[in-house]
C-alpha atoms as a printed R data frame, in Angstrom:
    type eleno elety resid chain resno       x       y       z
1   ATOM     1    CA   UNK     A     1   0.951   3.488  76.487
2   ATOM     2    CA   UNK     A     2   1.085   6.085  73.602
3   ATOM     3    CA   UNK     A     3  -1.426   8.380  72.301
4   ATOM     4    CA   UNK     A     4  -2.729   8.631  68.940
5   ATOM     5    CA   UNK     A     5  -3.831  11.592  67.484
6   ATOM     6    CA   UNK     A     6  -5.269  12.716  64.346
7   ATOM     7    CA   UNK     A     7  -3.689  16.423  63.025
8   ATOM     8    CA   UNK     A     8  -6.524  17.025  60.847
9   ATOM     9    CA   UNK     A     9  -6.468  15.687  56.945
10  ATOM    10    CA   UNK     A    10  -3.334  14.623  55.530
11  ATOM    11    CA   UNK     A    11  -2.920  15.622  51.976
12  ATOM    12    CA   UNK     A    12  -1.878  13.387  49.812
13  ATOM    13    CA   UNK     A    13   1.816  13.007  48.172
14  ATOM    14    CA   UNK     A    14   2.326  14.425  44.942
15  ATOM    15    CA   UNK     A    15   2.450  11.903  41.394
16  ATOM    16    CA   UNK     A    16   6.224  11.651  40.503
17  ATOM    17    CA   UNK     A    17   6.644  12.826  37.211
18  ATOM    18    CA   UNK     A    18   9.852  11.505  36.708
19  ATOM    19    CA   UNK     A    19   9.786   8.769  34.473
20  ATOM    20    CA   UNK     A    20   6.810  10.230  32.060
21  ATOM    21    CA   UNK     A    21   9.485  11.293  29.427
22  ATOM    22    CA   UNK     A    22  10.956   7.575  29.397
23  ATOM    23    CA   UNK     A    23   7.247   6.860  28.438
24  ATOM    24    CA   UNK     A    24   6.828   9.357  26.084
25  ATOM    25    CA   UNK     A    25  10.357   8.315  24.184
26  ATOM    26    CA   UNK     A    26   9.081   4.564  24.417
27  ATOM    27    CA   UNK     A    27   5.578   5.149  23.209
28  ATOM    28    CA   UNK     A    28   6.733   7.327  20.005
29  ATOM    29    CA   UNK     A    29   9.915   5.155  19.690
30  ATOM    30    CA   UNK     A    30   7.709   2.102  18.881
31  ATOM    31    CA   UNK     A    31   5.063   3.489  16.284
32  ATOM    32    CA   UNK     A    32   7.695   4.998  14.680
33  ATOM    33    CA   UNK     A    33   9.186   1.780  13.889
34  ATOM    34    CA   UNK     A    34   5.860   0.019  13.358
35  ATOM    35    CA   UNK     A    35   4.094   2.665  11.179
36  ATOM    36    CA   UNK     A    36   4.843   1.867   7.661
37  ATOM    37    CA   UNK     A    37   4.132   5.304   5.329
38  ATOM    38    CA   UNK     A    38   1.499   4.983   2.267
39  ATOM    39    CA   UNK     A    39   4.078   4.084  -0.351
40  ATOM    40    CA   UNK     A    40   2.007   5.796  -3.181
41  ATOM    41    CA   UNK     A    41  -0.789   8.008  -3.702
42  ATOM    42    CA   UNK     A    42  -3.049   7.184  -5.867
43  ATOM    43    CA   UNK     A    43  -3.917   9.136  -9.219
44  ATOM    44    CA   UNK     A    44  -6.668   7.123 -10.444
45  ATOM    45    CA   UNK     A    45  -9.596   5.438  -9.218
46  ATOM    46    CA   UNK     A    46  -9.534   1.782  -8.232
47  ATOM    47    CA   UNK     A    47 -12.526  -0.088  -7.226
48  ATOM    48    CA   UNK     A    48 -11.259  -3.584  -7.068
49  ATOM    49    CA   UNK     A    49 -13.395  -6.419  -8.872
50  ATOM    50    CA   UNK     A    50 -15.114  -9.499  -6.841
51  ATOM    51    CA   UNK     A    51 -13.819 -12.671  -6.983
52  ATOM    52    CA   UNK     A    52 -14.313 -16.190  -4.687
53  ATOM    53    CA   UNK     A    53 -11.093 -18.116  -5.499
54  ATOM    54    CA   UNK     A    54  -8.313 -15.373  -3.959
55  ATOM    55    CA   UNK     A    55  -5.193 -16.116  -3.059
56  ATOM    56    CA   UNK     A    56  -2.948 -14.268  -0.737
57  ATOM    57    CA   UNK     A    57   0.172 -13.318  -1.911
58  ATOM    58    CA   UNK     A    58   3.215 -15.151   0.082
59  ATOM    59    CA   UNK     A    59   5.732 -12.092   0.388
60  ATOM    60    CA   UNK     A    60   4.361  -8.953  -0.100
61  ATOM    61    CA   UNK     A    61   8.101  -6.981  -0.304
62  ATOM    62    CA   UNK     A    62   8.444  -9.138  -3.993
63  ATOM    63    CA   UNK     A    63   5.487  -7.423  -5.233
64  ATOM    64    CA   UNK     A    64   5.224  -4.639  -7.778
65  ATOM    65    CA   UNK     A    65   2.183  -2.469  -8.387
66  ATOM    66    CA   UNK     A    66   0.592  -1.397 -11.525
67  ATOM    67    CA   UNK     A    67  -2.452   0.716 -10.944
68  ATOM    68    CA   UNK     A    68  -4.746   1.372 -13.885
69  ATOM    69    CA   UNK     A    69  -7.899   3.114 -13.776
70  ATOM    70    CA   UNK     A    70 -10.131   6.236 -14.439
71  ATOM    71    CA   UNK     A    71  -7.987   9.908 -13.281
72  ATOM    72    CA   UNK     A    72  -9.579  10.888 -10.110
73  ATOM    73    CA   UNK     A    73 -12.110  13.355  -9.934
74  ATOM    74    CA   UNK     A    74  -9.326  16.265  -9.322
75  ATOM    75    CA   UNK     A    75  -7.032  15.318 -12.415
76  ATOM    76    CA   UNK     A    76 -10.305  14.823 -14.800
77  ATOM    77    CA   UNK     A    77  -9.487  18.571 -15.964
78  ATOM    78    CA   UNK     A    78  -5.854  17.944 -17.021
79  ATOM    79    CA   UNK     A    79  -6.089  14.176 -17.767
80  ATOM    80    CA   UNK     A    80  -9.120  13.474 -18.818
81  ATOM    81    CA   UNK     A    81 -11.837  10.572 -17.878
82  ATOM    82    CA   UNK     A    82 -10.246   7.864 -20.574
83  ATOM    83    CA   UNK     A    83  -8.411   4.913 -18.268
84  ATOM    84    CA   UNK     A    84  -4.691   5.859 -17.052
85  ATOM    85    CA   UNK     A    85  -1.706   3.494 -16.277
86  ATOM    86    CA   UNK     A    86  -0.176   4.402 -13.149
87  ATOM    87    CA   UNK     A    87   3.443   3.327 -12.108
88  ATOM    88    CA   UNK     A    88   4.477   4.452  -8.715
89  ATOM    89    CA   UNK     A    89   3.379   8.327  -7.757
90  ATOM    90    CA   UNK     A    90   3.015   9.435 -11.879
91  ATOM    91    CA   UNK     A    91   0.641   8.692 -15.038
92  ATOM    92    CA   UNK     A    92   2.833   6.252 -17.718
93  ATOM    93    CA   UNK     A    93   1.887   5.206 -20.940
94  ATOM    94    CA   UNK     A    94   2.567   1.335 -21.730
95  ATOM    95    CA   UNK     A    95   5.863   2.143 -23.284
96  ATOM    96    CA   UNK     A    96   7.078   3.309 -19.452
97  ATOM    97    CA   UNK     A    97   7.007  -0.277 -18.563
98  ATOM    98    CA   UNK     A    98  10.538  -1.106 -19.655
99  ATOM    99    CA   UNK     A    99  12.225   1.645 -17.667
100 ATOM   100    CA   UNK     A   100   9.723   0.774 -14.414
101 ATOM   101    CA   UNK     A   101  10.454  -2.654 -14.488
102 ATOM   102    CA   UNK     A   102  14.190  -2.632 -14.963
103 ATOM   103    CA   UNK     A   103  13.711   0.143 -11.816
104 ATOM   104    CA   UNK     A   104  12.311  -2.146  -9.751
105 ATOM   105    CA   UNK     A   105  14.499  -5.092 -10.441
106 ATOM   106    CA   UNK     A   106  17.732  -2.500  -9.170
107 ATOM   107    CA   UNK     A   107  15.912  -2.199  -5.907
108 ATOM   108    CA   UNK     A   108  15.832  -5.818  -5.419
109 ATOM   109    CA   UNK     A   109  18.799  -8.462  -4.670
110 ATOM   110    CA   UNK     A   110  19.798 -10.039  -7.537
111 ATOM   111    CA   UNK     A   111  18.625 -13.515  -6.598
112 ATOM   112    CA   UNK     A   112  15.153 -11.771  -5.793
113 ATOM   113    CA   UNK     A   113  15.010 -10.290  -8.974
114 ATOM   114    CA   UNK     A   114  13.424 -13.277 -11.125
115 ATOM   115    CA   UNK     A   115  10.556 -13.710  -8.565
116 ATOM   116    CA   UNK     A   116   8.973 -10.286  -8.488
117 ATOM   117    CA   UNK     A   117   5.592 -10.257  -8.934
118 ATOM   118    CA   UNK     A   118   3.520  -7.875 -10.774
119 ATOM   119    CA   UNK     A   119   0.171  -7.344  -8.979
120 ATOM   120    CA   UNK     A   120  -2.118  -5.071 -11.579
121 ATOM   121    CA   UNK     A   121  -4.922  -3.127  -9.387
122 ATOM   122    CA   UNK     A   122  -7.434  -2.678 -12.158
123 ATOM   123    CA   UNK     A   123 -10.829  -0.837 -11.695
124 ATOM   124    CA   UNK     A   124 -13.521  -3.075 -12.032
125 ATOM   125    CA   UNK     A   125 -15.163  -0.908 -15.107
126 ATOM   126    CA   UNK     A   126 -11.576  -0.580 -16.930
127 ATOM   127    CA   UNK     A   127 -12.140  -1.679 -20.530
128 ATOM   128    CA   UNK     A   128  -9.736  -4.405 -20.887
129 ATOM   129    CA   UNK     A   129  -8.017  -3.354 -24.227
130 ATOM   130    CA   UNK     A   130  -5.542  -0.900 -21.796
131 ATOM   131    CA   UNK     A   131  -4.906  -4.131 -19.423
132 ATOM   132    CA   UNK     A   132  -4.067  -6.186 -22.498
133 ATOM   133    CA   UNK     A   133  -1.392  -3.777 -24.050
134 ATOM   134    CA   UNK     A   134   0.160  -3.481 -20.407
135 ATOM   135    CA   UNK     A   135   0.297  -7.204 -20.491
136 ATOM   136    CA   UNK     A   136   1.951  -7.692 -24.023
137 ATOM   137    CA   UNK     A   137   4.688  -4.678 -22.634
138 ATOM   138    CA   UNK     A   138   5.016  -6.962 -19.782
139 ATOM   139    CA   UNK     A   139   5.590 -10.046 -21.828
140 ATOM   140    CA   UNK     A   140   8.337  -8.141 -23.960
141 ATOM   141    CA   UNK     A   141  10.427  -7.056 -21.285
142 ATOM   142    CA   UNK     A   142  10.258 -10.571 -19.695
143 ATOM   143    CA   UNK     A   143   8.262 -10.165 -16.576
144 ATOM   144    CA   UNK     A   144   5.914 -13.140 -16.587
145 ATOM   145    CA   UNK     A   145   4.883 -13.439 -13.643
146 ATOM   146    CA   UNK     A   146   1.769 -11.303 -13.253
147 ATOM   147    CA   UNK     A   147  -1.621 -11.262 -10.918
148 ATOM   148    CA   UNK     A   148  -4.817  -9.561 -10.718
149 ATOM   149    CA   UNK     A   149  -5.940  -8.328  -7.417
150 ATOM   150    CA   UNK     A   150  -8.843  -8.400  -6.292
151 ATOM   151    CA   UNK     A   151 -11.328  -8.273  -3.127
152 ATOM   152    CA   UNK     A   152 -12.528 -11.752  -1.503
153 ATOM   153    CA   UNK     A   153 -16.119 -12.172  -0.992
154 ATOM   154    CA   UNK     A   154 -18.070 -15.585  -0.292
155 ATOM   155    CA   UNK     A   155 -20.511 -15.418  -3.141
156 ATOM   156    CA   UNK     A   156 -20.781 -13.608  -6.546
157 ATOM   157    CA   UNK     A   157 -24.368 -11.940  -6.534
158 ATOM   158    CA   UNK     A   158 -25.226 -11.607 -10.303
């Protein structure tokens, strides 16, 4: 018969290191392609109004944004506190709409072109005079197809 013996504590094998840069590459690999970047920064304040009967939008890569609102606080000083329209990452006045548009129609396919939608993000205090004349520039450059976004809740409180 054999002996058994204990020589004391073993200590215990060392973590293999080997494959943590595989994990590292994987694990920045993937939010790298799942992060999507802010597409623009906003210039002016939008507080979006209430509403109960929301849709949601069916593709979101045919949609356009037109932001109008008050300059934020930082760009009161240069722009003043009178409501802004903002097209991408820069102030526009409503005469900018023709240039924007026909811009974002070259991004698009040509058979996508024609169903582009034109959210406007309006501040719920915006006066709606500005909204209007963006809406009449809209209607002479032929994109008809506009919404209003806005944030879902159940109930309006009054």
């Amino acid at each position: 018969m054999s002996k058994f013996r204990k020589d004391g504590k073993k200590a215990m094998p060392a973590i293999s290191t080997a494959s943590l840069p595989d994990i590292v590459f994987m694990l920045l690999f993937f939010f790298m392609v799942t992060t999507t970047m802010r597409q623009t920064t906003l210039k002016v304040n939008v507080v979006l109004p209430k509403a109960t009967e929301v849709e949601k939008l069916e593709k979101k890569s045919l949609v356009s944004y037109i932001y109008i609102g008050d300059p934020i606080k930082s760009l009161q000083a240069s722009f003043g506190t009178a409501a802004r329209i903002q097209l991408n990452d820069a102030f526009a006045v409503k005469e900018d709409l023709f240039q924007f548009v026909e811009m974002e129609k070259d991004k698009r396919d040509e058979a996508e072109r024609n169903m582009i939608t034109w959210s406007l993000k309006v501040d719920q205090d915006t006066k709606m005079g500005i909204v209007t004349e963006v809406k009449q520039e809209m209607r002479k450059v032929n994109a008809l197809k506009i919404n209003y976004s806005a944030k879902r809740t159940d109930k309006i409180s009054e």
